[in-house]
DRENTORKOL-3810 file (N, C-alpha, C; in nm, 4 decimals):
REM DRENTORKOL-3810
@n.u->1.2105; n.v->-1.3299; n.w->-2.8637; ca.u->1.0924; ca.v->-1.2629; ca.w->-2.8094; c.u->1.1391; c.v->-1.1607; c.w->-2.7061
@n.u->1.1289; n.v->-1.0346; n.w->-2.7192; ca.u->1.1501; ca.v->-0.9397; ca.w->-2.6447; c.u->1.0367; c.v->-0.8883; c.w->-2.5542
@n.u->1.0317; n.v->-0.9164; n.w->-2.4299; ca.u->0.9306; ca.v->-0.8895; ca.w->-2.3205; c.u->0.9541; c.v->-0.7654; c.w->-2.2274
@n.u->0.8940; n.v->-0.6631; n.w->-2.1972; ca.u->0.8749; ca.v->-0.5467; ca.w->-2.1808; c.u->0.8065; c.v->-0.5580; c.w->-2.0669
@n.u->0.8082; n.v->-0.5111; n.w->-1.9323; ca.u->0.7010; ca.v->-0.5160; ca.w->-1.7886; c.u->0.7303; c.v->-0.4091; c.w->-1.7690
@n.u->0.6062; n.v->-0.3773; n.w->-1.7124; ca.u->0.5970; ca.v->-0.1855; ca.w->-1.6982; c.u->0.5188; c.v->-0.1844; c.w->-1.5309
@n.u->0.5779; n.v->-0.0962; n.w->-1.4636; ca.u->0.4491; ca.v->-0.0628; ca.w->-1.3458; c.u->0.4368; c.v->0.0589; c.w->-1.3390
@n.u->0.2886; n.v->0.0869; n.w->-1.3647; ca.u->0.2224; ca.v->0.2269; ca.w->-1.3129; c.u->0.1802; c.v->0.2871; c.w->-1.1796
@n.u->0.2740; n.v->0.3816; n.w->-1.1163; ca.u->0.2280; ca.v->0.4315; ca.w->-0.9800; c.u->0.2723; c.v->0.3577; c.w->-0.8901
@n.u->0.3497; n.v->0.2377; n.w->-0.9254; ca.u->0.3785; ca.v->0.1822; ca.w->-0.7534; c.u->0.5180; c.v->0.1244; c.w->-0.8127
@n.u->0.6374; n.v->0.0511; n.w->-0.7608; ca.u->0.7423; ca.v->-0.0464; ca.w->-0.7834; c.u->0.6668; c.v->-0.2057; c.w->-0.7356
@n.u->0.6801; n.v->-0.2610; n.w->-0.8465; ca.u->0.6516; ca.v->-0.3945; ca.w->-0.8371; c.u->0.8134; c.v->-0.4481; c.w->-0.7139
@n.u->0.7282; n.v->-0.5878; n.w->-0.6474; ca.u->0.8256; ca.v->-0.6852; ca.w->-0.5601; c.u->0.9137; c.v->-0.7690; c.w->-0.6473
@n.u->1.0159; n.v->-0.8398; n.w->-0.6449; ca.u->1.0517; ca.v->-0.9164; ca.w->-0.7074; c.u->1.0124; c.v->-1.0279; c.w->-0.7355
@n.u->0.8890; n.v->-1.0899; n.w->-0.6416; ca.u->0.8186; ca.v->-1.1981; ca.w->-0.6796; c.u->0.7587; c.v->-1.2073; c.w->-0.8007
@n.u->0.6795; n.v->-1.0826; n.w->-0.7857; ca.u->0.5639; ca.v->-1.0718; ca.w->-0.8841; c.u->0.6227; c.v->-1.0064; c.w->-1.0002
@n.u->0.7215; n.v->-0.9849; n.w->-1.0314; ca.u->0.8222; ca.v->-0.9887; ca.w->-1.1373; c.u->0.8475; c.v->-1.1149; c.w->-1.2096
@n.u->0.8553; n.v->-1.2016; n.w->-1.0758; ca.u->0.9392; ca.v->-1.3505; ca.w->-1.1402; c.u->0.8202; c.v->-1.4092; c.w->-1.2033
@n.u->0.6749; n.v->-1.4037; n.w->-1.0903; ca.u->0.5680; ca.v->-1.4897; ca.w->-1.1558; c.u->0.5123; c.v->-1.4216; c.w->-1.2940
@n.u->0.5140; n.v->-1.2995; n.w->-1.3332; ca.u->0.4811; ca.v->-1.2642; ca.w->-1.5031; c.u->0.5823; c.v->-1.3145; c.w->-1.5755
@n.u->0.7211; n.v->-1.3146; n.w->-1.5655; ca.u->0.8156; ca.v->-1.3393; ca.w->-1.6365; c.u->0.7991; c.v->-1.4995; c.w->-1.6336
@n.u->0.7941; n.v->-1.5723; n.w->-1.5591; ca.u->0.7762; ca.v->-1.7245; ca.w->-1.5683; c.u->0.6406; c.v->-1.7797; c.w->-1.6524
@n.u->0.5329; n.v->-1.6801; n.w->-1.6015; ca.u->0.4179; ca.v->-1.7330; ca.w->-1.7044; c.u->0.4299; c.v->-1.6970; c.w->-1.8723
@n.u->0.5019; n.v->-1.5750; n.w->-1.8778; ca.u->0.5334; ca.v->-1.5633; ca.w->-2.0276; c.u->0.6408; c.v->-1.5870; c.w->-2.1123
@n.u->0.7344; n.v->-1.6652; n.w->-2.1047; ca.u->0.8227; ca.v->-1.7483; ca.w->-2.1239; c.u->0.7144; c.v->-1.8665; c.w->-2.1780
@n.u->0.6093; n.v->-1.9198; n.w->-2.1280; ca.u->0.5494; ca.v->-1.9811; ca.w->-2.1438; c.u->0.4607; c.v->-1.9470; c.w->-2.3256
@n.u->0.4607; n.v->-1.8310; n.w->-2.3646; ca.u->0.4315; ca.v->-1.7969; ca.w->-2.4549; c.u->0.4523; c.v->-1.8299; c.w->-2.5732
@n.u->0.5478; n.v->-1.8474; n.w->-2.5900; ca.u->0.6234; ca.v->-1.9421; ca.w->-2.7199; c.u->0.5748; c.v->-2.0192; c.w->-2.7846
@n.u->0.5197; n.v->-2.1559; n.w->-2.7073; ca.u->0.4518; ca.v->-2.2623; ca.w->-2.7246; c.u->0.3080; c.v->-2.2500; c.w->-2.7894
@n.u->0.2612; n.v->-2.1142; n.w->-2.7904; ca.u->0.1368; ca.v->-2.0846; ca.w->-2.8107; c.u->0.1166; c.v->-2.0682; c.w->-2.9354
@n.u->0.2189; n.v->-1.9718; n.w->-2.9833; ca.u->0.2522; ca.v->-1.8853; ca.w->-3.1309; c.u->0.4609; c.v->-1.8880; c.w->-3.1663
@n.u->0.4443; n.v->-1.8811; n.w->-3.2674; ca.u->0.6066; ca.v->-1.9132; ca.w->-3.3161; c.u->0.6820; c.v->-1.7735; c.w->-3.3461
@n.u->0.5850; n.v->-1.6657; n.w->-3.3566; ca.u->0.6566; ca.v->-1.5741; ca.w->-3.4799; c.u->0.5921; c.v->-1.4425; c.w->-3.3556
@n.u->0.5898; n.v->-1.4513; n.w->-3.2277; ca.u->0.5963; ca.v->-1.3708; ca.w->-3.0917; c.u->0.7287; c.v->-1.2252; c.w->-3.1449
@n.u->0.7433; n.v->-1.1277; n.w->-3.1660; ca.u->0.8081; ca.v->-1.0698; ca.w->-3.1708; c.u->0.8790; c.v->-0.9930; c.w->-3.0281
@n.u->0.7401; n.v->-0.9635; n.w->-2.9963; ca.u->0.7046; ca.v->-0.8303; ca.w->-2.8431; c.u->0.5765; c.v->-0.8770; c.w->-2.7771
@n.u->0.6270; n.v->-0.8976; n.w->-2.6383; ca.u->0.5483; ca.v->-0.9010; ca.w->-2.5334; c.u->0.5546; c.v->-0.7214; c.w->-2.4580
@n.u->0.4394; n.v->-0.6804; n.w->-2.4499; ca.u->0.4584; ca.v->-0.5744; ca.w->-2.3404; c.u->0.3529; c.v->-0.6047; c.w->-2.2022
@n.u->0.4099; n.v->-0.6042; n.w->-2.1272; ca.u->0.2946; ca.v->-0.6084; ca.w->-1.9605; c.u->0.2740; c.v->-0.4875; c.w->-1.9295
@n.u->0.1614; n.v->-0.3829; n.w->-1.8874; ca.u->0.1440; ca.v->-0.3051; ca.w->-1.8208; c.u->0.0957; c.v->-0.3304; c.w->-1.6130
@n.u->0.1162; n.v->-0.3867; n.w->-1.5774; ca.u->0.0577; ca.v->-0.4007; ca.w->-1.4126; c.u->0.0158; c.v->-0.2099; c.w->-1.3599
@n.u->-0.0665; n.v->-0.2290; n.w->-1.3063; ca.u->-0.1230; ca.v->-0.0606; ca.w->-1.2752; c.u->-0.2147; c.v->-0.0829; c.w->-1.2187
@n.u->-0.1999; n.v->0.0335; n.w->-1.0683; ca.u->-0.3174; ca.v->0.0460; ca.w->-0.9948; c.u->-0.3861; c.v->0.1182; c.w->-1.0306
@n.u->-0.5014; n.v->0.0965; n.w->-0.9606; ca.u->-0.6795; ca.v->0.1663; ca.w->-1.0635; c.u->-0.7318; c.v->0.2676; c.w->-0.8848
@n.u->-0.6926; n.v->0.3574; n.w->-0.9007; ca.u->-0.7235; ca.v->0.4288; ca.w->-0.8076; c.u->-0.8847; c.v->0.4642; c.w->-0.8189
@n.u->-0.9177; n.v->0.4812; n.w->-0.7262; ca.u->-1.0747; ca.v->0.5816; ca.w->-0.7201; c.u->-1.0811; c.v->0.6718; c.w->-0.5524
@n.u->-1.0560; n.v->0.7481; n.w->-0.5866; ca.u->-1.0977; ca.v->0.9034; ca.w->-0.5113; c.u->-0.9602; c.v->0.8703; c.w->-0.4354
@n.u->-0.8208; n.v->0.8870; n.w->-0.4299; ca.u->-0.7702; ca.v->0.8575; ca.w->-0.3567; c.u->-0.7622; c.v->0.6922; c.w->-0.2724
@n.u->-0.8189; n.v->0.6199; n.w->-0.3050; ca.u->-0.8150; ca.v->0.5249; ca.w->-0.2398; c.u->-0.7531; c.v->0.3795; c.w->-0.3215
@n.u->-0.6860; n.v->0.2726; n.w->-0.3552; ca.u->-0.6151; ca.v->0.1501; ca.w->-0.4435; c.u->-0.8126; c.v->0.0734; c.w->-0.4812
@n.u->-0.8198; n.v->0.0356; n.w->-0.5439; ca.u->-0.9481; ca.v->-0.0150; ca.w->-0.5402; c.u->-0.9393; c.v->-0.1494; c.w->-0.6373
@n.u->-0.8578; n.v->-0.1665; n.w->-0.7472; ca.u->-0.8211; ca.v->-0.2737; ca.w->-0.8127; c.u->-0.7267; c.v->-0.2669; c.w->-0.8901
@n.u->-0.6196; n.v->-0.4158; n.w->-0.8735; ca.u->-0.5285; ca.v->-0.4159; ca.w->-0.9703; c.u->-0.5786; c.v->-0.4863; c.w->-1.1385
@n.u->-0.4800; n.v->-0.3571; n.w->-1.2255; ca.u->-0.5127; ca.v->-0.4029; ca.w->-1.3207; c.u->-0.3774; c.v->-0.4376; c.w->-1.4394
@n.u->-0.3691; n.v->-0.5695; n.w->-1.5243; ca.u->-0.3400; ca.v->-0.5925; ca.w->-1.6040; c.u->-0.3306; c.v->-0.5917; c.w->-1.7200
@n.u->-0.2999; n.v->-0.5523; n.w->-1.8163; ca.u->-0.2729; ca.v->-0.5065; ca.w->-1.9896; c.u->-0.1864; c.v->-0.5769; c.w->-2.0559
@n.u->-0.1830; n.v->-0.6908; n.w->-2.0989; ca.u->-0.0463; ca.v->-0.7690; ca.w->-2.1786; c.u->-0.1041; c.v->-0.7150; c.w->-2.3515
@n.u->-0.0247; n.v->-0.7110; n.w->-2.3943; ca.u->-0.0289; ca.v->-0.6611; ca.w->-2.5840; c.u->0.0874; c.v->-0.7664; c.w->-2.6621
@n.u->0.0593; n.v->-0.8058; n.w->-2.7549; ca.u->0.1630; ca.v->-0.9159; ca.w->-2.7787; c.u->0.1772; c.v->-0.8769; c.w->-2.8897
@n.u->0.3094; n.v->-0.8621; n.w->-3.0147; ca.u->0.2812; ca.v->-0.7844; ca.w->-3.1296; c.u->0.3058; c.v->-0.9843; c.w->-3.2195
@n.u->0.2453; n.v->-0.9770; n.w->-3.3258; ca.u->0.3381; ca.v->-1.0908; ca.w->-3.4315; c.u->0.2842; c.v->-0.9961; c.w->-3.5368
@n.u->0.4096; n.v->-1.0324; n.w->-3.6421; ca.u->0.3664; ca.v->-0.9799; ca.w->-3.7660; c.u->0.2721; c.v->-0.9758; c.w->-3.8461
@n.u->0.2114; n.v->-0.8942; n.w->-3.8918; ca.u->0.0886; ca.v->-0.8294; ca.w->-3.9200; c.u->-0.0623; c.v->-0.8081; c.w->-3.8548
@n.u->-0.0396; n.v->-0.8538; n.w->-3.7054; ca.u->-0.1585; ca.v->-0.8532; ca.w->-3.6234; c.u->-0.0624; c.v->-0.8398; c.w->-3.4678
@n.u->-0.1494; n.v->-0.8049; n.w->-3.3629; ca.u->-0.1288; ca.v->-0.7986; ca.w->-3.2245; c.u->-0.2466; c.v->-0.8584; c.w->-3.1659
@n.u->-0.1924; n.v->-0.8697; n.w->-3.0629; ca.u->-0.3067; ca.v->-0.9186; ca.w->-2.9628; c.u->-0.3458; c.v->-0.8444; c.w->-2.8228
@n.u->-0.4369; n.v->-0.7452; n.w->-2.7824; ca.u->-0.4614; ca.v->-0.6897; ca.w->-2.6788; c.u->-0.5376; c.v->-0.7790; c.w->-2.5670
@n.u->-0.5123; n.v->-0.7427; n.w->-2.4274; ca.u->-0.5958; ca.v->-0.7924; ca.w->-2.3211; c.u->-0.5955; c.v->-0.7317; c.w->-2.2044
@n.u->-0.7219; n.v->-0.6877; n.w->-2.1320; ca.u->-0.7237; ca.v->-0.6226; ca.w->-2.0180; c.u->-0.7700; c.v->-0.6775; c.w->-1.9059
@n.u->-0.7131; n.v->-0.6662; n.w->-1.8029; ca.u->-0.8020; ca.v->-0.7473; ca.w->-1.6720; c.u->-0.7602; c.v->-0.6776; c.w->-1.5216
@n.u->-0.9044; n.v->-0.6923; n.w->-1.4754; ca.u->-0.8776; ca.v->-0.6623; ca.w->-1.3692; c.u->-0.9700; c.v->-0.7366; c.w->-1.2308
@n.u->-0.8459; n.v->-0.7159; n.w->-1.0954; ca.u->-0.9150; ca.v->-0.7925; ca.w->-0.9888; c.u->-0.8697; c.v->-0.7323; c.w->-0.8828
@n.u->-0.8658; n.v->-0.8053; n.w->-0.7838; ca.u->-0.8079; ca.v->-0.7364; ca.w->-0.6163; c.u->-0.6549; c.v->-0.8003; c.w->-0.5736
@n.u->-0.6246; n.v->-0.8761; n.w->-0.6748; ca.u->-0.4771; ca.v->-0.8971; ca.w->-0.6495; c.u->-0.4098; c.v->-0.8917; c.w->-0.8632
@n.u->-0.2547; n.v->-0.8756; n.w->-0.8313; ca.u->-0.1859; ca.v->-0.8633; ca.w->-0.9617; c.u->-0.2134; c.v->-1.0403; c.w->-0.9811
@n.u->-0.1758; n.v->-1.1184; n.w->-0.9148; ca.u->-0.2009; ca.v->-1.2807; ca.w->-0.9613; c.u->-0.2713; c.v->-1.2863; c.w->-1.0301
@n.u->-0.3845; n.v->-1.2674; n.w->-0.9680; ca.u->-0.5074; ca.v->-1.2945; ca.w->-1.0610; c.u->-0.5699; c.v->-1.2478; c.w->-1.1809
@n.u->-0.5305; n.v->-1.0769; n.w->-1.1419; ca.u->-0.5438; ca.v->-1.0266; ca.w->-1.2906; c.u->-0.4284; c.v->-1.0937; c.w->-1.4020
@n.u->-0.3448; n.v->-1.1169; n.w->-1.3860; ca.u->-0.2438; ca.v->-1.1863; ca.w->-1.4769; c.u->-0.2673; c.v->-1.2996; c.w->-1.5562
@n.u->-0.3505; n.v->-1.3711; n.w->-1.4169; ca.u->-0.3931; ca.v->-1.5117; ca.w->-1.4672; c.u->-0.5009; c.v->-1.4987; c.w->-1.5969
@n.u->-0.6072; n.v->-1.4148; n.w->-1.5158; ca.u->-0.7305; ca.v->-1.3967; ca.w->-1.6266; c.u->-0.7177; c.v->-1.3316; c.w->-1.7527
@n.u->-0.5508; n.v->-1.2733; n.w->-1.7632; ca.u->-0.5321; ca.v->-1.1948; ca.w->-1.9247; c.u->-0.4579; c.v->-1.2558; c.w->-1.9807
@n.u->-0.3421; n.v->-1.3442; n.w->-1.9177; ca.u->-0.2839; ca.v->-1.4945; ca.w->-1.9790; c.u->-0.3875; c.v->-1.5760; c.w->-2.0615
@n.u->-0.5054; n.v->-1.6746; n.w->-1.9197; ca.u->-0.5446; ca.v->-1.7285; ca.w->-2.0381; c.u->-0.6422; c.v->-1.6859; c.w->-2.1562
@n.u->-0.7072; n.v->-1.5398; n.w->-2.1619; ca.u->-0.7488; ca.v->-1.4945; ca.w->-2.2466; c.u->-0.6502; c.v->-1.4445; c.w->-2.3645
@n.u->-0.4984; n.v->-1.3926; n.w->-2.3213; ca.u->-0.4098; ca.v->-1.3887; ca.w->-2.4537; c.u->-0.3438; c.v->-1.5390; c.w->-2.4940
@n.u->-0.3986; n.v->-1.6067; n.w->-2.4141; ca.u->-0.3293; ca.v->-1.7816; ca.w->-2.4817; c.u->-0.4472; c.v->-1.8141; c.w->-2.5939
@n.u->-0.5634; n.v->-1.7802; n.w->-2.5466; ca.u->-0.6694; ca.v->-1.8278; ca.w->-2.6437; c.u->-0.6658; c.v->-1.7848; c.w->-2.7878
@n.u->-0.6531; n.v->-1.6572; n.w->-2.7390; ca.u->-0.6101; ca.v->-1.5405; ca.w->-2.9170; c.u->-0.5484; c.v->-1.6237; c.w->-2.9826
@n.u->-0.4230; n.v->-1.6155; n.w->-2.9274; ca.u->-0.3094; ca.v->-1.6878; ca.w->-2.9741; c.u->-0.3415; c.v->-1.8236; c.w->-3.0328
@n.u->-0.4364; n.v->-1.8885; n.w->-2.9523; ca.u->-0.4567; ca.v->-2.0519; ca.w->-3.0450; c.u->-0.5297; c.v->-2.0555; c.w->-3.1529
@n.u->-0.6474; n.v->-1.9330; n.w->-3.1696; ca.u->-0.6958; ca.v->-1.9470; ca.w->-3.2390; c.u->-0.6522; c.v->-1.8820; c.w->-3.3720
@n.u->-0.5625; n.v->-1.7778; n.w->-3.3466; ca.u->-0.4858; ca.v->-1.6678; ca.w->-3.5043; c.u->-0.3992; c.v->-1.8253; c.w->-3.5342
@n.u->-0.3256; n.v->-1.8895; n.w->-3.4334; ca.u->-0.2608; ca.v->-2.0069; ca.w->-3.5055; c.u->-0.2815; c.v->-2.1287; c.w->-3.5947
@n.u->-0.4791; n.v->-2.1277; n.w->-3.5231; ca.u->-0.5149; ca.v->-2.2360; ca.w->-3.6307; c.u->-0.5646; c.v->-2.1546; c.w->-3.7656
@n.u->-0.5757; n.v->-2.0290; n.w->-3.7911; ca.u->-0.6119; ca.v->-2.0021; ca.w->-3.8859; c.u->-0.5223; c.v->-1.9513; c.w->-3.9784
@n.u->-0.4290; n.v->-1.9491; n.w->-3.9152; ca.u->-0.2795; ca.v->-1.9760; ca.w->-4.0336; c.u->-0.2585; c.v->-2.1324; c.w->-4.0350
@n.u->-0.3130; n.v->-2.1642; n.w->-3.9720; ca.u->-0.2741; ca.v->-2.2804; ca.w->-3.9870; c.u->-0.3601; c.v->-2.3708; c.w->-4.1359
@n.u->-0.4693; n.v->-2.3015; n.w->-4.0959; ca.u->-0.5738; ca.v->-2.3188; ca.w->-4.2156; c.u->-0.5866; c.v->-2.2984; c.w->-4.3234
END
């Protein structure tokens, strides 16, 4: 699984490096055939001013992807809320191969 983190407009800390990379490692378990993870993290400016961080994970498996967008007032949280919305995708394309 090849994972891709991107930041728009600012340099991410090394924390918040470690905590996307630790939650998606976690990915695996979800789906088997994960090719590409990409993260986008990006601030959402309005008029000059930071106003919300936002999150974009895209996950490719063969013959389908999975998109998700989120946004909040910290990167944690947006992360959290597009994790477990791309874990859900993920369970459900699995039971229907599974099916």
């Amino acid at each position: 699984m090849n994972i891709n983190i991107q930041t728009v407009h600012f340099d991410a800390d090394e924390k918040l490096l470690q905590f996307v990379q630790k939650k998606l490692d976690k990915l695996a378990t979800f789906h088997d055939h994960i090719t590409k993870v990409e993260v986008y993290l990006k601030l959402e400016s309005l008029a000059h001013a930071i106003k919300d961080k936002v999150v974009e994970i895209k996950i490719h498996i063969p013959k389908q992807d999975c998109f998700v967008k989120a946004t909040s007032k910290t990167f944690q949280t947006s992360f959290d809320r597009a994790f477990d919305s791309i874990t859900n995708q993920l369970k459900k394309k699995k039971e229907r191969i599974a099916a």
